[in-house]
N, CA, C, O and CB atoms as a CASP TS submission, in Angstrom:
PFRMAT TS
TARGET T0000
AUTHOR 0000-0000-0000
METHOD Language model
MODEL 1
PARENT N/A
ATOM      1  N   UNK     1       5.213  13.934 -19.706  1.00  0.00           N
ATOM      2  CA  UNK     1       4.417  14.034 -18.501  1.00  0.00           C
ATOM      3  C   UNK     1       4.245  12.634 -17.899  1.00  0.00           C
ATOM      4  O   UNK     1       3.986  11.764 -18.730  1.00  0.00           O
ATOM      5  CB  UNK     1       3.039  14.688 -18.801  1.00  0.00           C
ATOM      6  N   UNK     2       4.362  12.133 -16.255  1.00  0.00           N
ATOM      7  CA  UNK     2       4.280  11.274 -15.941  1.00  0.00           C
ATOM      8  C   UNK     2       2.670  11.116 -15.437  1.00  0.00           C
ATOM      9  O   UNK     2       1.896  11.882 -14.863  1.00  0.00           O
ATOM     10  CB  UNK     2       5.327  11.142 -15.237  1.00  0.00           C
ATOM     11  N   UNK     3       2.575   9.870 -15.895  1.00  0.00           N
ATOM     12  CA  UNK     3       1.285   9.443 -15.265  1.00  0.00           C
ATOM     13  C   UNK     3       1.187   8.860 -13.928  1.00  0.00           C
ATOM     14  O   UNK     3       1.976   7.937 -13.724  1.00  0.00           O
ATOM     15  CB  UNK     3       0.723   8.547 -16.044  1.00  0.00           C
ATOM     16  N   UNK     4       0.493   9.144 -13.079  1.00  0.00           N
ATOM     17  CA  UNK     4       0.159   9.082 -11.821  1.00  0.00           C
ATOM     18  C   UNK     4      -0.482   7.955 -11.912  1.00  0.00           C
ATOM     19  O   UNK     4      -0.888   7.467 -12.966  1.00  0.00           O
ATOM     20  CB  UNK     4      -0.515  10.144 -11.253  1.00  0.00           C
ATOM     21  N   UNK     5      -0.647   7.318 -10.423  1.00  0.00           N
ATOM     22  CA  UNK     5      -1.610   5.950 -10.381  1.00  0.00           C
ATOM     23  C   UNK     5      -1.371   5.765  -8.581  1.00  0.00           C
ATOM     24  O   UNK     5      -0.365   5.732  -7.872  1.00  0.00           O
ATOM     25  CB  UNK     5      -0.857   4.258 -11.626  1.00  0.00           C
ATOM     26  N   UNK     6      -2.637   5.685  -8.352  1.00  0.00           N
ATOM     27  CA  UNK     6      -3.319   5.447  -6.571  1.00  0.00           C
ATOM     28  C   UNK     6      -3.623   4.323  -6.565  1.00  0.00           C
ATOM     29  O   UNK     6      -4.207   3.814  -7.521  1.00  0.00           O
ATOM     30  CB  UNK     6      -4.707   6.233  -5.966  1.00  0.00           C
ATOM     31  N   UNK     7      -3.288   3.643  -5.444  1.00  0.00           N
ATOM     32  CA  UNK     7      -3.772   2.175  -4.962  1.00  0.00           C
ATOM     33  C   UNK     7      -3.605   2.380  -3.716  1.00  0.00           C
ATOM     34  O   UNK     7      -2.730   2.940  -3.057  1.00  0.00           O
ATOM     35  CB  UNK     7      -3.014   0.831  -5.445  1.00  0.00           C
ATOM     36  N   UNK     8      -5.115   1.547  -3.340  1.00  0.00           N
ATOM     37  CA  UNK     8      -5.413   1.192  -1.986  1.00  0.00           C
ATOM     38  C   UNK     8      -5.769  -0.140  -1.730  1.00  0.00           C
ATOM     39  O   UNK     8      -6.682  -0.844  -2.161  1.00  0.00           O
ATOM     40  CB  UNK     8      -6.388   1.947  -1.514  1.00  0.00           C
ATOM     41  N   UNK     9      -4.968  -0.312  -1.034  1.00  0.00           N
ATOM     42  CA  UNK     9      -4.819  -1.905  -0.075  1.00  0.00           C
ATOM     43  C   UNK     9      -5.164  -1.807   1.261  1.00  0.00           C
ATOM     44  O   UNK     9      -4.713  -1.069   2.137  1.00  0.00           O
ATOM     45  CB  UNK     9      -3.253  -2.555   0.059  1.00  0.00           C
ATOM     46  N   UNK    10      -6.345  -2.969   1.307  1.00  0.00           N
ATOM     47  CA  UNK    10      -6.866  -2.605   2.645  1.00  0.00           C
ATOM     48  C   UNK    10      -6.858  -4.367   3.847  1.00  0.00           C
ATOM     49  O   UNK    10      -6.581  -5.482   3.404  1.00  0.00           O
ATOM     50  CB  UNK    10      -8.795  -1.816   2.221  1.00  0.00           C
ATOM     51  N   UNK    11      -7.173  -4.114   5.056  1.00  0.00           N
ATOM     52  CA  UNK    11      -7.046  -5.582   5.862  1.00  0.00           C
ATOM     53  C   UNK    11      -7.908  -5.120   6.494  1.00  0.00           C
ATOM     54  O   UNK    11      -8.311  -3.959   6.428  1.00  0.00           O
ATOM     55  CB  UNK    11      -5.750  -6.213   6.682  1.00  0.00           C
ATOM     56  N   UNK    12      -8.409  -6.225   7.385  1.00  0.00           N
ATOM     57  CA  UNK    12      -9.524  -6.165   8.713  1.00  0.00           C
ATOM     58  C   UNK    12      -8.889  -7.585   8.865  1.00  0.00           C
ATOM     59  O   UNK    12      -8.767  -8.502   8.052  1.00  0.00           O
ATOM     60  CB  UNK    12     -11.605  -5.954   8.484  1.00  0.00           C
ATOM     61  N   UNK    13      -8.507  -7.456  10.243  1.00  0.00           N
ATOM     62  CA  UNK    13      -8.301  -8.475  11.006  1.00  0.00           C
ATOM     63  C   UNK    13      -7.903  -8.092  12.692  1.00  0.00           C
ATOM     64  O   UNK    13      -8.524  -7.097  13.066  1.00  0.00           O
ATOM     65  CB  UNK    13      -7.228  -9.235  10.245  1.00  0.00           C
ATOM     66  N   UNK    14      -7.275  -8.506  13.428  1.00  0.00           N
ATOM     67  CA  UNK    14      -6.601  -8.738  14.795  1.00  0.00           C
ATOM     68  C   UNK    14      -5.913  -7.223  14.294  1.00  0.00           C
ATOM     69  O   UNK    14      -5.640  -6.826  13.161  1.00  0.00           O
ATOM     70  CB  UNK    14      -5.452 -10.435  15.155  1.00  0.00           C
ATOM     71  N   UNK    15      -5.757  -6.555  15.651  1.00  0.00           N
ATOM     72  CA  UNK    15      -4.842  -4.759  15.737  1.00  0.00           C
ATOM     73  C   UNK    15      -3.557  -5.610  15.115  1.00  0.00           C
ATOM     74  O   UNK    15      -3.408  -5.422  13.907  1.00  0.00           O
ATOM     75  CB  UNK    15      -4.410  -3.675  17.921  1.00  0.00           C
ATOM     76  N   UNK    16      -2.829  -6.300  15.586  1.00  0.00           N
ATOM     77  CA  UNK    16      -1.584  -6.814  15.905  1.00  0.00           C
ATOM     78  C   UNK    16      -0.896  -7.515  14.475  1.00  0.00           C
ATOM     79  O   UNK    16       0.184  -7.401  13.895  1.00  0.00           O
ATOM     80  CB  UNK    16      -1.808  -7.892  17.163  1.00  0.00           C
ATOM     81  N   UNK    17      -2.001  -8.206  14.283  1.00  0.00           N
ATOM     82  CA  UNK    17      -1.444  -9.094  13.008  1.00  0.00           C
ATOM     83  C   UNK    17      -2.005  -8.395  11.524  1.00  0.00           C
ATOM     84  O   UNK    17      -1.484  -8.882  10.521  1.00  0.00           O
ATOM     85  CB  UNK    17      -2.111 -10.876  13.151  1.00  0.00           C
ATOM     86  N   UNK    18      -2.822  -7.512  11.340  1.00  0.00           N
ATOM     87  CA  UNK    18      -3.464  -6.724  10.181  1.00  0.00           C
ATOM     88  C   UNK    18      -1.962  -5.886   9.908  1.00  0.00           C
ATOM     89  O   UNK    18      -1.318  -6.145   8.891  1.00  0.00           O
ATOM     90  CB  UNK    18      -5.082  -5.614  10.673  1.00  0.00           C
ATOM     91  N   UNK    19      -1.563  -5.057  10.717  1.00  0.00           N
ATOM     92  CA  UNK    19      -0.481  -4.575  10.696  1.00  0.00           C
ATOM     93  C   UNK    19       0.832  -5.256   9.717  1.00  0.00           C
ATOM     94  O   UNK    19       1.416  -4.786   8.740  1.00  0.00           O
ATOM     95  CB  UNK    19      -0.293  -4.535  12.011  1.00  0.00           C
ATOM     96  N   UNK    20       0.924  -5.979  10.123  1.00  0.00           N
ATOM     97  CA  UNK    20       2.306  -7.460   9.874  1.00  0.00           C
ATOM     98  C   UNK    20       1.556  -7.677   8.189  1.00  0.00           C
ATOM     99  O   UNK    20       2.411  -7.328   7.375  1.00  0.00           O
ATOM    100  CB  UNK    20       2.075  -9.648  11.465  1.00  0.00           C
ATOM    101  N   UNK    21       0.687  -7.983   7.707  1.00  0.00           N
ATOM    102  CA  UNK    21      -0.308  -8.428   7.122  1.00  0.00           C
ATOM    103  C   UNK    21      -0.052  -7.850   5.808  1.00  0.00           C
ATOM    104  O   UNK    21       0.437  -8.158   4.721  1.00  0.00           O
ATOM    105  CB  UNK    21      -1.548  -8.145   7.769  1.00  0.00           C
ATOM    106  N   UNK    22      -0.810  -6.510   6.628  1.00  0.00           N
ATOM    107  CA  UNK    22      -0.596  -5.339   5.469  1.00  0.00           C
ATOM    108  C   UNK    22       0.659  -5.149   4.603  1.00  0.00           C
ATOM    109  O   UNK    22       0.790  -5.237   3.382  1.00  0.00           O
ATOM    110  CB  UNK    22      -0.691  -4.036   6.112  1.00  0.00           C
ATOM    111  N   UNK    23       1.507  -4.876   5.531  1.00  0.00           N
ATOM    112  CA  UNK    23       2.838  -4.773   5.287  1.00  0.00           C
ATOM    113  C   UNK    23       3.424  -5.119   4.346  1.00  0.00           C
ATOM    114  O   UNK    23       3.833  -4.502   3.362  1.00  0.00           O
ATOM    115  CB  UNK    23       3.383  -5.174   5.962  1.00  0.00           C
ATOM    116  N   UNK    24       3.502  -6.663   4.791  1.00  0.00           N
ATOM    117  CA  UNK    24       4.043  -7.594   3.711  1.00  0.00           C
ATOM    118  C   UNK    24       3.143  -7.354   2.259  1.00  0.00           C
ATOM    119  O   UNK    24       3.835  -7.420   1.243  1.00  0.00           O
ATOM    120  CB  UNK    24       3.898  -9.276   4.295  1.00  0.00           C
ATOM    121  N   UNK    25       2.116  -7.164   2.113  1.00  0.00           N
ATOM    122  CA  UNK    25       0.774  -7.095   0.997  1.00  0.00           C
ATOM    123  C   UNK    25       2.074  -6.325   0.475  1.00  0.00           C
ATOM    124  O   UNK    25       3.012  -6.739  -0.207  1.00  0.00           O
ATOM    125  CB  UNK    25      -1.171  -6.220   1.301  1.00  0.00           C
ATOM    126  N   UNK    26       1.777  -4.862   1.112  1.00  0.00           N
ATOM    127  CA  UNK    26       2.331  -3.674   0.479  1.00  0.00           C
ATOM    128  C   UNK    26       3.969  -3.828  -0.055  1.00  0.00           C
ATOM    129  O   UNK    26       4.322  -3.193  -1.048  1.00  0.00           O
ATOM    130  CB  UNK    26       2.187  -2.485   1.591  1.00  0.00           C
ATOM    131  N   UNK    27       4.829  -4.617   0.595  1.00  0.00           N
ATOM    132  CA  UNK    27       5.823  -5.052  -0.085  1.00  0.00           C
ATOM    133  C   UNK    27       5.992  -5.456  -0.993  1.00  0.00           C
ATOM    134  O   UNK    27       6.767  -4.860  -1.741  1.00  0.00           O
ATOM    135  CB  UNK    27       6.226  -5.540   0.211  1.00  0.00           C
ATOM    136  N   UNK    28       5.399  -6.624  -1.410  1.00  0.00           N
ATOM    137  CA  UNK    28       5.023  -7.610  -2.649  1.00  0.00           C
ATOM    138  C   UNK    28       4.812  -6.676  -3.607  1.00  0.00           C
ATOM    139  O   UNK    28       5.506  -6.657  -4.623  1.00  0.00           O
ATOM    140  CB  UNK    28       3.700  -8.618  -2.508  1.00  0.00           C
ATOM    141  N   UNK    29       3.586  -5.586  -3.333  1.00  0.00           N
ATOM    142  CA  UNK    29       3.127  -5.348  -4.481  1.00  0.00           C
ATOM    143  C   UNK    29       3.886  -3.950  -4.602  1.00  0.00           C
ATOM    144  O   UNK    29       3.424  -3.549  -5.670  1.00  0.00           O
ATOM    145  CB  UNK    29       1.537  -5.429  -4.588  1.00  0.00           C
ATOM    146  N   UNK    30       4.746  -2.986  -4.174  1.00  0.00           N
ATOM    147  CA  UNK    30       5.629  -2.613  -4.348  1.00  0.00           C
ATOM    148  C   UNK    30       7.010  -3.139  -5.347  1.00  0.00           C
ATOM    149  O   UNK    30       7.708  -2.804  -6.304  1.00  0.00           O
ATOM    150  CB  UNK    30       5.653  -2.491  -3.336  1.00  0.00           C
ATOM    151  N   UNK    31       6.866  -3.866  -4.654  1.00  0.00           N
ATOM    152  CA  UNK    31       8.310  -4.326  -5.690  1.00  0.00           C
ATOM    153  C   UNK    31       8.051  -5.284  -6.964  1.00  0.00           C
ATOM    154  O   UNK    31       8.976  -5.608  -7.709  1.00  0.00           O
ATOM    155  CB  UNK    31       9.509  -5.297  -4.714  1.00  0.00           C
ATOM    156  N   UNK    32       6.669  -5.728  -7.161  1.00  0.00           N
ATOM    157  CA  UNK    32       6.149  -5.730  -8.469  1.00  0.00           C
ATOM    158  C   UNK    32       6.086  -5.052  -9.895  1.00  0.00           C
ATOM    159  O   UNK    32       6.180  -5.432 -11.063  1.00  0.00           O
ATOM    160  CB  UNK    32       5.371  -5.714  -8.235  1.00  0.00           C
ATOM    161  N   UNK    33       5.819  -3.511  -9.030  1.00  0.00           N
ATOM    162  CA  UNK    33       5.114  -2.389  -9.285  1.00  0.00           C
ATOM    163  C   UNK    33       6.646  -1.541  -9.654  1.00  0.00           C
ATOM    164  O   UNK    33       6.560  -0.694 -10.543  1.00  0.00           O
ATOM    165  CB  UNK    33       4.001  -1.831  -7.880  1.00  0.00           C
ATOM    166  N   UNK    34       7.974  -1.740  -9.024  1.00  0.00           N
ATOM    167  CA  UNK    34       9.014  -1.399  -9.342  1.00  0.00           C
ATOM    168  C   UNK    34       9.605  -2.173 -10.289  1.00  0.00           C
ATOM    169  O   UNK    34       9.938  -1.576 -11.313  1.00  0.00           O
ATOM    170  CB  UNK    34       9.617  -1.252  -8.424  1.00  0.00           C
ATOM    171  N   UNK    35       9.852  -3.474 -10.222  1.00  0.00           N
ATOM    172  CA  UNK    35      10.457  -4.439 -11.616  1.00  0.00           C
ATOM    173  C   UNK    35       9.815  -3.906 -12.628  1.00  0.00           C
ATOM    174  O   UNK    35      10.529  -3.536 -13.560  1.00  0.00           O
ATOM    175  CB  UNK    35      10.146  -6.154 -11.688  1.00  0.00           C
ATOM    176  N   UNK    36       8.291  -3.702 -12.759  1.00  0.00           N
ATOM    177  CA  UNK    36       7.633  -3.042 -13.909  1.00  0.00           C
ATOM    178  C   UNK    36       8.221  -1.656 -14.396  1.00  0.00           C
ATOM    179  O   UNK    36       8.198  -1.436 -15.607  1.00  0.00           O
ATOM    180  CB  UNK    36       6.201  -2.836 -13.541  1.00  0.00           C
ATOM    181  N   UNK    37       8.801  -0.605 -13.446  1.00  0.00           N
ATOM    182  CA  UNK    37       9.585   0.437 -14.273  1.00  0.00           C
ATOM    183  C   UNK    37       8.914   2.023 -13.266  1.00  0.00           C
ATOM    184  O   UNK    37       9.116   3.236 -13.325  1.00  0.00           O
ATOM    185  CB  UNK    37       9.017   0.307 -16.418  1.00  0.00           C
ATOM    186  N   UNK    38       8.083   1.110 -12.433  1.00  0.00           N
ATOM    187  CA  UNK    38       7.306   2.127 -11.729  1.00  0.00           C
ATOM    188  C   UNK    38       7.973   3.156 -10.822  1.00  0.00           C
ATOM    189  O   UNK    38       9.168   2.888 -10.944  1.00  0.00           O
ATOM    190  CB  UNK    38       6.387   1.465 -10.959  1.00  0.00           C
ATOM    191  N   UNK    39       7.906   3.797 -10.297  1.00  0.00           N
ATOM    192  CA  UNK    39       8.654   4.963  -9.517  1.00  0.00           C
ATOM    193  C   UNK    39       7.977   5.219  -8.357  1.00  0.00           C
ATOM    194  O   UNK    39       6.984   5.939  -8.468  1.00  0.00           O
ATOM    195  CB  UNK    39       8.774   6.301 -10.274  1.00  0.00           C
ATOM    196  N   UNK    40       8.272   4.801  -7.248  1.00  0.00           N
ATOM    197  CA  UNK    40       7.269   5.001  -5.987  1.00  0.00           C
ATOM    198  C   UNK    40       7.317   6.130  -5.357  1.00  0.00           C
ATOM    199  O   UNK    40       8.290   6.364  -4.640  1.00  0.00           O
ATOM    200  CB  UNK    40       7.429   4.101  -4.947  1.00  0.00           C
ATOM    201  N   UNK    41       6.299   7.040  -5.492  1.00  0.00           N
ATOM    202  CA  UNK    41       6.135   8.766  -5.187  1.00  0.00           C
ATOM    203  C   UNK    41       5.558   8.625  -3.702  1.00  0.00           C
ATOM    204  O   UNK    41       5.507   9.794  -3.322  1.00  0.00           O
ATOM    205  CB  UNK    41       4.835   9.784  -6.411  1.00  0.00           C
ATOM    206  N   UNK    42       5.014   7.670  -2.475  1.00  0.00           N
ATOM    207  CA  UNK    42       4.273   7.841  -1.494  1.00  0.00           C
ATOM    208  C   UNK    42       3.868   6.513  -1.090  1.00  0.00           C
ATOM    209  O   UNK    42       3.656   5.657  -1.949  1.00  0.00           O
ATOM    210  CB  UNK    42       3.271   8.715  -1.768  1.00  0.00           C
ATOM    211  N   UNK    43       3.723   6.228   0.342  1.00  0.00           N
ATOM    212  CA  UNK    43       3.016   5.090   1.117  1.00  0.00           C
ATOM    213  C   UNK    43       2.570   5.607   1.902  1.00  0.00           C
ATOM    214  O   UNK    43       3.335   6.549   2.111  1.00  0.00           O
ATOM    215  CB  UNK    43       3.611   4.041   1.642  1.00  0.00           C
ATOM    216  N   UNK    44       1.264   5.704   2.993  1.00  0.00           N
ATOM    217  CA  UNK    44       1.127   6.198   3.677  1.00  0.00           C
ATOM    218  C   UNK    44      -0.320   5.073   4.518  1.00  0.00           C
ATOM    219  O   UNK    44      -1.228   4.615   3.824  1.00  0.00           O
ATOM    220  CB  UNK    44       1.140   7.595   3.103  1.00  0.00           C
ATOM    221  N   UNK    45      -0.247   4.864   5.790  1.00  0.00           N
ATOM    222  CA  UNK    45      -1.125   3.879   6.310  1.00  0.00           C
ATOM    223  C   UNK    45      -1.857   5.067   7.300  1.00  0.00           C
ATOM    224  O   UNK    45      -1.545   6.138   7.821  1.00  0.00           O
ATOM    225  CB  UNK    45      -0.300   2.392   7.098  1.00  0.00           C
ATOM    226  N   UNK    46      -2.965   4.216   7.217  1.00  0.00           N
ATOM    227  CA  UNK    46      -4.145   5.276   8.605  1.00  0.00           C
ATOM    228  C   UNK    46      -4.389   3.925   8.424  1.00  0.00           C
ATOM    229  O   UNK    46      -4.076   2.999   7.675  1.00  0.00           O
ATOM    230  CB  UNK    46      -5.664   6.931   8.411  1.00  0.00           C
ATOM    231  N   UNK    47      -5.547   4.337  10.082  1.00  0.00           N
ATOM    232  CA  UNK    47      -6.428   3.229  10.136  1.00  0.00           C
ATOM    233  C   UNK    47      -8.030   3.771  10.059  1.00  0.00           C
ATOM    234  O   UNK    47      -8.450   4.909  10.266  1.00  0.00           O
ATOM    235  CB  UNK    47      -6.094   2.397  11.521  1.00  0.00           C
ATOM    236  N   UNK    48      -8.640   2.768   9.753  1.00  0.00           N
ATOM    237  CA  UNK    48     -10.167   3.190   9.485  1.00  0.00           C
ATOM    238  C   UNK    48     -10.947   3.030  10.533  1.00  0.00           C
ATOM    239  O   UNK    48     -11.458   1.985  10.131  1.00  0.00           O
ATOM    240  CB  UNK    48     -10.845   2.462   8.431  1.00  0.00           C
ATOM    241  N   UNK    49     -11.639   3.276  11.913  1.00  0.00           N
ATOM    242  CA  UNK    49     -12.225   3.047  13.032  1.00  0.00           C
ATOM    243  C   UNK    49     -11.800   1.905  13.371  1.00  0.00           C
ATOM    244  O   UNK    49     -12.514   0.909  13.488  1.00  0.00           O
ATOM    245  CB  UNK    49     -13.489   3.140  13.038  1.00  0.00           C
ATOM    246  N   UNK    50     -10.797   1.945  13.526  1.00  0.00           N
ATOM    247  CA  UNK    50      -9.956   1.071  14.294  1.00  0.00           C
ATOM    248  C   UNK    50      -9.832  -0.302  14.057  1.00  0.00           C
ATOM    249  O   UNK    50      -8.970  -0.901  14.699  1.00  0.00           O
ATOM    250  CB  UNK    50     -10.281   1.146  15.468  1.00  0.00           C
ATOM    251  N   UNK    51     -10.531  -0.920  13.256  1.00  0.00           N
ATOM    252  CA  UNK    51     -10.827  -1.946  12.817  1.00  0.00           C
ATOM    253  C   UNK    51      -9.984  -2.338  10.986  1.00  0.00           C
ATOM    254  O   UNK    51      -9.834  -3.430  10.437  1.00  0.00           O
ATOM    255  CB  UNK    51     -12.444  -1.785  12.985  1.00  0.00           C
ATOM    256  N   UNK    52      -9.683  -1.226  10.604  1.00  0.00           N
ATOM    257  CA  UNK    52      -9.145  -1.268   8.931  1.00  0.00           C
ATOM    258  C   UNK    52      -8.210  -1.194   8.900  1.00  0.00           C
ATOM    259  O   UNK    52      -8.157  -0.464   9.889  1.00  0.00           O
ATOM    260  CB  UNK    52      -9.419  -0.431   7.951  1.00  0.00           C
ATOM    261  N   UNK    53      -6.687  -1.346   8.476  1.00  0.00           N
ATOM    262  CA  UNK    53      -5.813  -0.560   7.871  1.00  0.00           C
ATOM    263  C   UNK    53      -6.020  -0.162   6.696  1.00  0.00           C
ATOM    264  O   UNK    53      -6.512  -0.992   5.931  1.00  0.00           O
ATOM    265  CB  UNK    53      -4.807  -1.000   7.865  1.00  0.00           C
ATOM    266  N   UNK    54      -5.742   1.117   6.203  1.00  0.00           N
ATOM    267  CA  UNK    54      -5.807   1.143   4.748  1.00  0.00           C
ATOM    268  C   UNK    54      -3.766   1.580   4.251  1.00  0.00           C
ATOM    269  O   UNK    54      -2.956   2.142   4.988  1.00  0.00           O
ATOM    270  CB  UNK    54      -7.310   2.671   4.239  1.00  0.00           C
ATOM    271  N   UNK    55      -3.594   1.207   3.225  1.00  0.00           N
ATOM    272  CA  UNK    55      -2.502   1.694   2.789  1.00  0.00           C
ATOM    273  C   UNK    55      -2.681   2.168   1.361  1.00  0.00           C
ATOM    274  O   UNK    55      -2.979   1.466   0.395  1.00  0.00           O
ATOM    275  CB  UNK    55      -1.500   0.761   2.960  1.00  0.00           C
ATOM    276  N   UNK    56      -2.346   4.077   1.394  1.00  0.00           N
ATOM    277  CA  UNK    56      -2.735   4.929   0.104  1.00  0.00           C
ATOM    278  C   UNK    56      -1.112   4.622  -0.477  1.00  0.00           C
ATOM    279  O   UNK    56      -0.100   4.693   0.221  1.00  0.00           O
ATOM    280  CB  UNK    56      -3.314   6.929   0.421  1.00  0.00           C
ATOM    281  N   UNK    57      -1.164   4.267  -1.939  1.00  0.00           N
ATOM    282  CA  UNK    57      -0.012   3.953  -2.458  1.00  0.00           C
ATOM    283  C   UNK    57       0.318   5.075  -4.024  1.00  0.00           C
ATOM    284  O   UNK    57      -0.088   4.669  -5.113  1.00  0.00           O
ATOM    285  CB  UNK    57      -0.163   2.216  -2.720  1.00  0.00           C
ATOM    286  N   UNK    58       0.971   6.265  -3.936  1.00  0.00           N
ATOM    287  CA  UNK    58       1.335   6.591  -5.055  1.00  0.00           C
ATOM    288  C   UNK    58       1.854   6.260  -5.721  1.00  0.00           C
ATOM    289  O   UNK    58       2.779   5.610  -5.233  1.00  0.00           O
ATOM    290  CB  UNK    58       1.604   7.153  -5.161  1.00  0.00           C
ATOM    291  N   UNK    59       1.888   6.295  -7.364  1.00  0.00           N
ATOM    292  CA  UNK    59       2.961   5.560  -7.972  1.00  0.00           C
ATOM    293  C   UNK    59       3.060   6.313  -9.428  1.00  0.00           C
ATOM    294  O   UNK    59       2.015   6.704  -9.946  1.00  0.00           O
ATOM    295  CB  UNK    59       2.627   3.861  -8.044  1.00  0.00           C
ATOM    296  N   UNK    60       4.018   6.467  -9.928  1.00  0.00           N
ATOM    297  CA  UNK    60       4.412   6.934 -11.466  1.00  0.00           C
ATOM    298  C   UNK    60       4.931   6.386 -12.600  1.00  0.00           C
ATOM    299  O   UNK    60       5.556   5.452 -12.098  1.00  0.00           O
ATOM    300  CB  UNK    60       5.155   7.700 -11.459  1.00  0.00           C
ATOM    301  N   UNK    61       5.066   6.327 -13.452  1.00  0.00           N
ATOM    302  CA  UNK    61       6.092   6.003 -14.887  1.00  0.00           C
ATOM    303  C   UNK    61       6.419   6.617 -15.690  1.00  0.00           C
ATOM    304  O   UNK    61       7.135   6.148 -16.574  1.00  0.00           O
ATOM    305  CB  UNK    61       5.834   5.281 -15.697  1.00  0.00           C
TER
END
């Protein structure tokens, strides 16, 4: 049985540059999270009143 694991990464900054921001965050720690053996099941960004990004990150092993 694989174990599941949620992460949320979040920014507040500028509409424009939180975006760019995030991104890159979520890259890094993606491909961290893969050298480790991890299996990426989901990414998915909303924003929080307009002011947040959040990025919901599934992940398995």
């Amino acid at each position: 049985m694989k174990k599941h694991e949620i992460h949320i990464l979040k920014k507040k900054a500028g509409f424009s540059s939180m975006k760019d921001e995030l991104s890159r965050e979520v890259e890094v720690f993606l491909n961290a999270k893969s050298s480790e053996g991890y299996e990426i099941i989901n990414v998915s960004f909303t924003y929080y009143e307009a002011t947040e990004l959040i990025a919901f990150i599934t992940i398995c092993r």
